[in-house]
C-alpha positions as CSV (number, residue, x, y, z in Angstrom):
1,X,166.4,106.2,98.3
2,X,162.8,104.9,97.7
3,X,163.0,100.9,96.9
4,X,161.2,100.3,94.4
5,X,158.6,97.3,95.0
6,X,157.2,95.7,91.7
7,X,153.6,94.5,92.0
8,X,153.2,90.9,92.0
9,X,151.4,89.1,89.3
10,X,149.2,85.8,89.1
11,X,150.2,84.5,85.8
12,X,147.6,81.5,85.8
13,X,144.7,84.3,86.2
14,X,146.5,87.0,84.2
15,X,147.3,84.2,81.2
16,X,144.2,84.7,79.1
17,X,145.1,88.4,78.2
18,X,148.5,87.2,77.9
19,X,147.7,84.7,75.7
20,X,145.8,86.8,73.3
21,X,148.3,90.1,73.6
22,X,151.0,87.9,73.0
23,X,149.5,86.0,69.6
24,X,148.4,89.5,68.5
25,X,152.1,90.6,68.2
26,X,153.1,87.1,66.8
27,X,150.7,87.8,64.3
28,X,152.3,91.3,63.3
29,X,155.7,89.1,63.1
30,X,153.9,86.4,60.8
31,X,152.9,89.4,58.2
32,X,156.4,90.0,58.5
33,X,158.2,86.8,57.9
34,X,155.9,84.2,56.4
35,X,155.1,84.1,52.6
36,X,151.8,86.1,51.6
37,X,150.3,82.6,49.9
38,X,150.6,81.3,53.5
39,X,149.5,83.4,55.7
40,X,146.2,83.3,55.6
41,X,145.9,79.5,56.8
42,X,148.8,80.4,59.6
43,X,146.7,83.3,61.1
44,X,143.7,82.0,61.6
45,X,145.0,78.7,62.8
46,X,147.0,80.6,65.4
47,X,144.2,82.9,66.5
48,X,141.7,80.1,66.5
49,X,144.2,78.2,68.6
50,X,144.9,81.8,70.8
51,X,141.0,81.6,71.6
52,X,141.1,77.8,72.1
53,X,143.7,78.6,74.4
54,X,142.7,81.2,76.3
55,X,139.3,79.7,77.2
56,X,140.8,76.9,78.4
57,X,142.6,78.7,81.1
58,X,139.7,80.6,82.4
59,X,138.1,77.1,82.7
60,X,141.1,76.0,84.7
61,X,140.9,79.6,86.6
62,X,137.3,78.9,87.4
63,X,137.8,78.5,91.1
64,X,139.8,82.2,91.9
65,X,138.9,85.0,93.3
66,X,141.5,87.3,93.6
67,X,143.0,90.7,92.5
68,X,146.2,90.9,90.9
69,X,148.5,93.4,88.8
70,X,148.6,96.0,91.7
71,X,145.0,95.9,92.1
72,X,144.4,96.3,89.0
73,X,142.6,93.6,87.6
74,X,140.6,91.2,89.4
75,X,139.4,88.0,88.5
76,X,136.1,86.7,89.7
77,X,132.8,85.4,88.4
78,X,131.9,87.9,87.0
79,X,135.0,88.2,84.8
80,X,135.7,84.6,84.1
81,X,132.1,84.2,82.7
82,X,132.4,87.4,80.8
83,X,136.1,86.8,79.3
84,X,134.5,82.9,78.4
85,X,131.8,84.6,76.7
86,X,133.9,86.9,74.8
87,X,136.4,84.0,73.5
88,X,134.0,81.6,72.8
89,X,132.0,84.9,70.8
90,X,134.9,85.3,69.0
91,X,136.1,82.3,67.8
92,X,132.3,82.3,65.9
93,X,133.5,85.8,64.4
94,X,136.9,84.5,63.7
95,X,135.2,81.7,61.9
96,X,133.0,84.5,59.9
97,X,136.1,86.4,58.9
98,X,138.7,83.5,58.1
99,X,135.7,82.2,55.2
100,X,137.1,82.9,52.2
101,X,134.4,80.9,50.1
102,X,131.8,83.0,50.6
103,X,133.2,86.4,48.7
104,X,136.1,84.9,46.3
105,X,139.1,86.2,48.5
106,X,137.1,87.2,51.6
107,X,135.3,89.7,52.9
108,X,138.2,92.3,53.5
109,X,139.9,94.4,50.8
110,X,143.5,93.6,49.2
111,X,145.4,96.4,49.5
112,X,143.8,99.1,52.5
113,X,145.8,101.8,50.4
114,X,144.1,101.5,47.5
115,X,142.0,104.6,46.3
116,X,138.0,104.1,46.8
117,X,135.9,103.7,43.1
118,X,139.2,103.0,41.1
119,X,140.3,100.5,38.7
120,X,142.8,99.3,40.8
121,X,139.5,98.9,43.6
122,X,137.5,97.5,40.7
123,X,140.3,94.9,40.5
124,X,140.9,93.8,43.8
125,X,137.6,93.5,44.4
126,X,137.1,90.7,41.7
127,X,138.5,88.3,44.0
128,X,142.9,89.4,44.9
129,X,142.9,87.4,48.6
130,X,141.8,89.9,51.4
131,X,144.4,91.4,54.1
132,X,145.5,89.1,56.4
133,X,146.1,91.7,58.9
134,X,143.1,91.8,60.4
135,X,143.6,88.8,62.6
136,X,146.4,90.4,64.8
137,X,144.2,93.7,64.9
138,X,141.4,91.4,65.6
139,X,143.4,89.5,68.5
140,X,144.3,92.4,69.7
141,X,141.0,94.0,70.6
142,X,139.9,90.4,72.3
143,X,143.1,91.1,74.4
144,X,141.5,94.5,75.2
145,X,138.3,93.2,75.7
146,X,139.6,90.7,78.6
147,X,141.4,93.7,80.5
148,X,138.2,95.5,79.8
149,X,136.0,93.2,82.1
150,X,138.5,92.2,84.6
151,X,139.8,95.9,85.0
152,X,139.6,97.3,88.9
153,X,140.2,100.7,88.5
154,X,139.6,103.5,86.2
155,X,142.7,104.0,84.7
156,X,143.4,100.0,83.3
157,X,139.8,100.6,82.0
158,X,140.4,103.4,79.9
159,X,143.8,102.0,78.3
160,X,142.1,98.6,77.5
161,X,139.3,100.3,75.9
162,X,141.7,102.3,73.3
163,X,143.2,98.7,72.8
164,X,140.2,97.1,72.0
165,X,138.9,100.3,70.2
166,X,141.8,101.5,68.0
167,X,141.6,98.4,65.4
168,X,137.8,98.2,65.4
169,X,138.2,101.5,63.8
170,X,140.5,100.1,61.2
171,X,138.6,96.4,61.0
172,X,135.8,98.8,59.8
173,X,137.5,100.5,57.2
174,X,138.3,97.7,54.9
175,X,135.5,95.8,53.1
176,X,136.1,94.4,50.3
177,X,133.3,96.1,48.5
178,X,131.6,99.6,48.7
179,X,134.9,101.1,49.9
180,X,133.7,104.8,50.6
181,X,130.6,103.4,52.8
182,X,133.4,101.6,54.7
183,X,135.6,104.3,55.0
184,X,132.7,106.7,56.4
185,X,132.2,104.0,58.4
186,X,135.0,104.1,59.9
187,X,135.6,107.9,60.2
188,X,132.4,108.1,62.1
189,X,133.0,105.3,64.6
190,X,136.9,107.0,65.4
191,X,136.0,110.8,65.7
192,X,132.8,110.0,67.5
193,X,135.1,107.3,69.4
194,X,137.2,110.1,70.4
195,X,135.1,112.2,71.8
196,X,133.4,109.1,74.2
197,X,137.4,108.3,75.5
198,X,137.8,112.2,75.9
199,X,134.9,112.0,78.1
200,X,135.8,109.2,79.8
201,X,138.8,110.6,80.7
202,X,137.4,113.6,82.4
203,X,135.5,111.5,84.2
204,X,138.6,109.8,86.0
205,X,139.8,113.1,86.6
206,X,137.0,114.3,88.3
207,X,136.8,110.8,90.0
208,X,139.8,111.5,91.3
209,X,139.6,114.7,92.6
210,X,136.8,113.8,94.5
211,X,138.7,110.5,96.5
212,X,140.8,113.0,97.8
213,X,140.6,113.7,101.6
214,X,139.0,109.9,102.4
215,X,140.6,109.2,105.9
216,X,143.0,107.1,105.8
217,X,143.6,107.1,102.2
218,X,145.4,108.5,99.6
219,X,143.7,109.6,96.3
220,X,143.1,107.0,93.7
221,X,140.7,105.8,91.0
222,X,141.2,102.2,92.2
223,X,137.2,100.9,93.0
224,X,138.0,100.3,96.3
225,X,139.1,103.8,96.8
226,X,135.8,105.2,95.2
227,X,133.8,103.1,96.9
228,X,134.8,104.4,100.2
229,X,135.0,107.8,98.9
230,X,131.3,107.6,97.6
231,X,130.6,107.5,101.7
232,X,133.5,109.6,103.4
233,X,134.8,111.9,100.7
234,X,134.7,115.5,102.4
235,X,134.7,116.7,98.6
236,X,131.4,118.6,96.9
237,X,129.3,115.9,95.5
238,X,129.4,117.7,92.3
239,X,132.6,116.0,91.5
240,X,131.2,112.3,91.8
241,X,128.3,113.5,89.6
242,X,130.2,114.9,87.1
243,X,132.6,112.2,86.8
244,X,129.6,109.5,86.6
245,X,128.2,111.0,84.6
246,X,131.0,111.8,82.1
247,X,132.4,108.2,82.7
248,X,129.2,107.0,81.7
249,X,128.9,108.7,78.3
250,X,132.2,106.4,77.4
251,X,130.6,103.4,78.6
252,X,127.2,103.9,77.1
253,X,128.8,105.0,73.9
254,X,130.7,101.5,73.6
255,X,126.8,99.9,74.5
256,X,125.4,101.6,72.2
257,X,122.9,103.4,73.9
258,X,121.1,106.7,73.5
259,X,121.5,109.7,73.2
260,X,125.1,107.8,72.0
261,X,123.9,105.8,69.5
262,X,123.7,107.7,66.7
263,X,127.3,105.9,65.3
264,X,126.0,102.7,65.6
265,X,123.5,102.1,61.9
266,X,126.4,104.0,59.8
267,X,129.0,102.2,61.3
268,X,127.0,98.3,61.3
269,X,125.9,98.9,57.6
270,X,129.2,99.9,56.3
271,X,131.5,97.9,58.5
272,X,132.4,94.7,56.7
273,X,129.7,92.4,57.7
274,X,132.2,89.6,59.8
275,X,133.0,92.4,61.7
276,X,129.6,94.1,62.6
277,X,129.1,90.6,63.7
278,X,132.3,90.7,66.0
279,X,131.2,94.3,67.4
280,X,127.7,93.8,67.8
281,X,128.3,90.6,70.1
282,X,132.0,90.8,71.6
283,X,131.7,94.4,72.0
284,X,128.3,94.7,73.7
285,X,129.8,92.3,76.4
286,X,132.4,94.0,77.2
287,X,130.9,97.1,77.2
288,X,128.2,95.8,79.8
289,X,130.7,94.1,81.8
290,X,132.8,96.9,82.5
291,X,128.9,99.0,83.4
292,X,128.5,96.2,85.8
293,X,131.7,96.5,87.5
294,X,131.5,100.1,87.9
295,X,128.4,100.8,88.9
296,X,128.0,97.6,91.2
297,X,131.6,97.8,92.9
298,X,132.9,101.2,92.6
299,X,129.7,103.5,92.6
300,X,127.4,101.0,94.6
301,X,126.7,103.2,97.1
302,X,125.5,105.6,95.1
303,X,122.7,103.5,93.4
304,X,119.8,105.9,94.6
305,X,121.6,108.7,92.6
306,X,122.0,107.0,89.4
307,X,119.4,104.7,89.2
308,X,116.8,107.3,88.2
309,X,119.4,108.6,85.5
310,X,120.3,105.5,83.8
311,X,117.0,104.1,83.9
312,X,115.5,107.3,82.1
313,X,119.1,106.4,79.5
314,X,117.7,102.4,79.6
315,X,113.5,103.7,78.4
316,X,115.1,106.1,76.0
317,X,117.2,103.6,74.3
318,X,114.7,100.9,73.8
319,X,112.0,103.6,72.5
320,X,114.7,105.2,69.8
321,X,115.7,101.5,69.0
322,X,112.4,99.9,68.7
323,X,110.8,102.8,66.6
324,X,113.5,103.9,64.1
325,X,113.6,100.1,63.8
326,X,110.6,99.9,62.0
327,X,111.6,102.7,59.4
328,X,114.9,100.7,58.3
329,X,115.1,99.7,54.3
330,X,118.2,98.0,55.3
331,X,118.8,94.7,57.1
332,X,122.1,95.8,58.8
333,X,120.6,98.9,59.7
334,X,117.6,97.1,61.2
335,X,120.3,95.0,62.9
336,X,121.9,98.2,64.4
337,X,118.6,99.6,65.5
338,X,117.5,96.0,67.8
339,X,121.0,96.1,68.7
340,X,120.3,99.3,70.4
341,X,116.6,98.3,72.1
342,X,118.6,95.4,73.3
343,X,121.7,97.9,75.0
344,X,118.0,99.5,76.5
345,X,117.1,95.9,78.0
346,X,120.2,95.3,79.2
347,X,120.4,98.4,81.0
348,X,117.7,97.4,83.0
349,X,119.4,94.2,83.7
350,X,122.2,96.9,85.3
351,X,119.8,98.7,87.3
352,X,118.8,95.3,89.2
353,X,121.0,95.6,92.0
354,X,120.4,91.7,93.1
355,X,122.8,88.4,92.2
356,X,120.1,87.8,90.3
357,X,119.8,90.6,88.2
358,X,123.7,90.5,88.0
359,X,123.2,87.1,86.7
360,X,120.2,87.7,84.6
361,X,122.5,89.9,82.6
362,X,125.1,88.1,82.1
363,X,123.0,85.0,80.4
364,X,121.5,88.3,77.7
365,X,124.7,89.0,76.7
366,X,125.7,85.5,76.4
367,X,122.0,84.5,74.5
368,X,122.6,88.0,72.4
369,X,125.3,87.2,71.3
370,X,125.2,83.9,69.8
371,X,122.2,84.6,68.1
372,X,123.4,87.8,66.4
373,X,126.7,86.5,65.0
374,X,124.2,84.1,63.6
375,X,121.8,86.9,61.9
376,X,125.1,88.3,60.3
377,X,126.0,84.8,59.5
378,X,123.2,84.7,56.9
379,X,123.5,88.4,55.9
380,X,126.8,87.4,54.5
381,X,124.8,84.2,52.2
382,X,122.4,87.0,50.4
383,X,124.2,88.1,47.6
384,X,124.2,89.3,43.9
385,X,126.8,90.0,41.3
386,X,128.1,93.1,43.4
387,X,128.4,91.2,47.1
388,X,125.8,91.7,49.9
389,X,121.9,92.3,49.0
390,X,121.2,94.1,52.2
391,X,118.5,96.5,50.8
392,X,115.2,94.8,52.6
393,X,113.0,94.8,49.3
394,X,115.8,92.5,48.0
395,X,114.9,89.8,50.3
396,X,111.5,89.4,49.2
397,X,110.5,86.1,48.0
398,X,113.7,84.7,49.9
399,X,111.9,81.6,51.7
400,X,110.5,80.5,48.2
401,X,114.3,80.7,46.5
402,X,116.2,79.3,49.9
403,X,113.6,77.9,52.2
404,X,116.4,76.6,54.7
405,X,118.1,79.9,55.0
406,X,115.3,82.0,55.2
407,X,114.1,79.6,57.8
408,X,116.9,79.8,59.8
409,X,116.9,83.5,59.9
410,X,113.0,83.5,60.5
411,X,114.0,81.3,63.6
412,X,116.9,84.2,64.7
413,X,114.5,86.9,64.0
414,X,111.9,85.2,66.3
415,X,114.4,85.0,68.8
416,X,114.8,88.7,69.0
417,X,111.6,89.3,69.2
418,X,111.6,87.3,72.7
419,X,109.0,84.2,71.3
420,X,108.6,81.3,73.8
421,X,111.4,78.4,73.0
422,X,114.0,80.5,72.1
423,X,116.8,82.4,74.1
424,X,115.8,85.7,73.2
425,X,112.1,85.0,75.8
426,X,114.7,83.5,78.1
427,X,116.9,86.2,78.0
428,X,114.2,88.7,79.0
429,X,112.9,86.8,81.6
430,X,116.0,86.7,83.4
431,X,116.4,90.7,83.5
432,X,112.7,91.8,83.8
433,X,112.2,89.0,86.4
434,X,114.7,90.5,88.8
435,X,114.2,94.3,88.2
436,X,110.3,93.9,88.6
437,X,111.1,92.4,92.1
438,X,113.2,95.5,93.0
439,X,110.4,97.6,92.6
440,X,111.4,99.0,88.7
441,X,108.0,97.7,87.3
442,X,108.3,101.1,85.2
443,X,111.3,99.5,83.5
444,X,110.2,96.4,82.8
445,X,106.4,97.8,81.4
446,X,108.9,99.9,78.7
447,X,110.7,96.5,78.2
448,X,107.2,94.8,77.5
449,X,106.0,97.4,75.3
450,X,109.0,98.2,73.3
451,X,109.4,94.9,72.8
452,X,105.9,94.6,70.9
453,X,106.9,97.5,69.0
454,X,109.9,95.8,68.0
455,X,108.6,93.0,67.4
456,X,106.9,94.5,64.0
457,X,109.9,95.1,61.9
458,X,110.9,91.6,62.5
459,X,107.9,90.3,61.8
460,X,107.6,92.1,58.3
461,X,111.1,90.9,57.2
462,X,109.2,86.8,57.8
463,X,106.4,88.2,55.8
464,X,108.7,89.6,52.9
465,X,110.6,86.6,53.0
466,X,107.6,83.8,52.5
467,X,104.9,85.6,51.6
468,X,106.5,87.5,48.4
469,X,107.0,86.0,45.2
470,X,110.6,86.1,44.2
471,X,111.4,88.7,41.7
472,X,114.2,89.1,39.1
473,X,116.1,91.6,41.7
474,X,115.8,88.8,44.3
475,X,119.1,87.4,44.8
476,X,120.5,83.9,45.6
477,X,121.5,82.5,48.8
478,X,125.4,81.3,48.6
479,X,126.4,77.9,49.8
480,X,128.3,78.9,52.6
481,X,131.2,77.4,53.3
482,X,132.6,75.3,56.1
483,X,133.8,78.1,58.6
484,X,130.6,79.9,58.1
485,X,128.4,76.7,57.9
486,X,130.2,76.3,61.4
487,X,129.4,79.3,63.0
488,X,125.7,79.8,62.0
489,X,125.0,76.4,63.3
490,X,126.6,77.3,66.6
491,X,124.8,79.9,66.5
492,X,121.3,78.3,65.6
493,X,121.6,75.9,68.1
494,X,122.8,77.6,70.7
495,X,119.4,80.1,70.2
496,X,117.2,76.5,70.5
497,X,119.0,75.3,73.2
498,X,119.1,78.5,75.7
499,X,115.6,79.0,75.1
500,X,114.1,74.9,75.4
501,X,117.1,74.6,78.4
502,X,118.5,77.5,79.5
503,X,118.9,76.1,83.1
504,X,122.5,74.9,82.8
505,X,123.8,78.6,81.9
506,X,121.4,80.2,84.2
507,X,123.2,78.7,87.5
508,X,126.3,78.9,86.1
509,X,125.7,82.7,85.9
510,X,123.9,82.4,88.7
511,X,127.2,80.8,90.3
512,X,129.6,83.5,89.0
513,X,127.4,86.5,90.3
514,X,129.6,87.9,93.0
515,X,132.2,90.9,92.4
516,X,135.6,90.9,94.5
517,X,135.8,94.2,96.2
């Protein structure tokens, strides 16, 4: 009889996921048990503590370097900055969906059953507190997200991205308001979804297939076992391009880049607004994480074959984002579409096979990040009688009604367009700086010039905003309330402070740049 030998497990790395898995499921038992008046307060205390929590260890787990789980997680630099970023990401989302001052009620609908454009929808959306069950969902896919960027082989990958995945596709059906745009929403992101994991999946099958043969090893889709099998696989190279490429699809699909963009404007402009906020800056770093780890551990051998590839993928992304940009009537839609140039820039972040392009990358998704959760931030403060003004034509005359707002998002808007003094010129720096010095100048020149092009759109929403007259359709700015007040200052400052003195999170990126293999 085989014994049976159970893999052995470094609790003090592995605790972060633990800690946010295991709040998820006391969350499910809290809509269970505790009184619907109450819950509210008790599940965002205990997710806000969950984050608190789990950042705190990965301080504390600074110093390891190891892989654990049966090699199937490993914890290094890499992953302990990204799994920081994540947490400290998403305690500024939590922040945006626990505000229940902004919307009477929240942000989130009442009752997810109830029928789109009906009375009983015309009710609850007059101010019935929002479900509470979006924390746990949302806890849940942070726990995802943390296996996500620690994950060492192929398999651990694709089940932590259906456990981050699977409630993003329900966070995105329940807004509060404009039900049906939130249900397409949602129907979008989860067939299209599907198809991405399908995809990915064939990938580690053909993956797979091609390990097989590697002397002295058995078949696997560990990275260490594709790594060697890049080099001494006896099987037909058409397998490991197959599978990249197929394994890529699912990856760029979570990064939202093209040609797999095309869910990302629906799904951002019907999405509840806390949550676009969530996906566009917690979901973008895991997504690029995970690209990192596989393309710079498991296929880095094979860089001169998909270098040319991606890097066509990185030019197309910030062209479709930069231009379509500038068509956008709608704010969140012009998010989604600068969301999608900046998946382009990143990419090229990817392509730099240095520390310091490894690092360079890291610091954008970090800078990205904060200043995106605070664009949404203020999205959430333009309203009317019926919730959000998004339509762009709305927000003319803004800077006259709410000069402090609209200067605040002037400031963000600034930032992505990569000024000097803010962390969006920073950012850029530190990815075009390394990739130009690996000889992809052709990269970087599409950076540069997309970034002018992109740079318009931005520019005409200052313009509308301060040089308009305000109008009788242009709405008023909402006090916000603490929780939001909280996180769009974060936000503010942190896009002042990474661009006037980025140097402390430069070296410590610059510090955590080295994958365990």
């Amino acid at each position: 009889m085989t014994e049976l030998k159970l893999p052995s497990l470094d609790y003090a790395a592995l605790a972060p996921i633990l800690i946010m898995l295991g709040t998820a499921l006391l969350g499910v038992l809290v809509e269970a048990f505790v009184p619907r008046r109450s819950r509210h307060l008790v599940q965002l205390t205990l997710a806000l503590l969950a984050v608190l929590a789990a950042l705190t260890m990965v301080v504390l787990s600074a110093d390891d370097r190891i892989i654990t789980a049966g090699q199937a997680l490993a914890v290094d630099g890499p992953t302990l900055f990204l799994q920081g970023a994540i947490l400290v990401l998403a305690a500024m989302a939590l922040l945006l969906i626990g505000d229940r001052s902004v919307e009477r009620g929240g942000a989130f609908v009442a009752q997810a059953a109830v029928t789109a454009e009906s009375a009983d929808d015309r009710r609850q959306a007059e101010g019935r507190n929002g479900l509470t069950e979006v924390y746990p969902l949302t806890t849940f896919a942070i726990g995802g997200m943390l296996i996500f960027v620690a994950a060492n082989d192929l398999l651990t990958m694709f089940i932590a991205l259906e456990v981050f995945s699977l409630p993003l596709y329900l966070l995105c059906a329940l807004a509060r308001r404009r039900r049906l745009l939130s249900q397409e929403a949602a129907m979008k992101y989860f067939l299209l979804g599907a198809y991405a994991s399908a995809f990915f999946l064939f990938g580690v099958a053909l993956i797979y297939g091609f390990t097989a043969g590697v002397p002295g090893r058995a078949a696997g889709v560990d990275f260490a076992t594709i790594n060697a099998a890049v080099t001494e696989s006896p099987a037909s190279p058409v397998l490991l391009f197959a599978g990249m490429a197929l394994l890529s699809i699912g990856l760029l699909f979570k990064a939202a880049a093209a040609p797999f963009h095309v869910w990302t404007p629906d799904v951002y402009q019907g999405a509840p607004t806390p949550v676009t906020g969530f996906m566009a800056a917690c979901t973008k770093v895991a997504a690029f994480g995970a690209l990192l780890r596989v393309f710079h551990v498991a296929f880095a051998d094979a860089g001169w074959d998909f270098t040319p590839v991606l890097g066509a993928v990185a030019v197309l992304t910030m062209l479709i984002g930069a231009v379509l940009a500038v068509t956008q009537t709608d704010i969140k839609r012009l998010l989604a579409y600068s969301s999608i140039a900046n998946a382009g820039y990143l990419l090229v972040g990817v392509l730099a096979p240095t520390r310091d392009g490894l690092s360079g990358t890291m610091f954008y998704l970090v800078a990205y990040g904060f200043s995106v959760l605070a664009a949404f931030a203020v999205v959430t403060l333009v309203r009317d009688a019926d919730g959000e003004a998004t339509h762009l034509s709305r927000w003319a005359g803004l800077g006259r009604r709410s000069p402090f707002f609209a200067g605040l998002f002037t400031f963000i808007l600034l930032a992505f367009a990569g000024i000097p003094l803010t962390s969006g010129f920073t950012s850029k720096f530190a990815i075009f700086g390394p990739a130009l010095e690996e000889g992809q100048a052709w990269l970087v020149i599409a950076g540069v010039l997309t970034s002018m092009v992109l740079a318009f759109p931005y520019l005409r929403v200052v313009v509308m905003m301060w040089l308009s007259e305000p109008g009788e359709s242009t709405p008023t700015v909402t006090v916000p309330g603490g929780l939001t007040s909280a996180a769009l200052m974060i936000g503010v400052v942190a896009t002042l402070v990474l661009g006037v003195a980025p140097a402390p999170l430069l070296d410590l990126a610059a510090g955590a740049a080295e994958f365990v293999r």
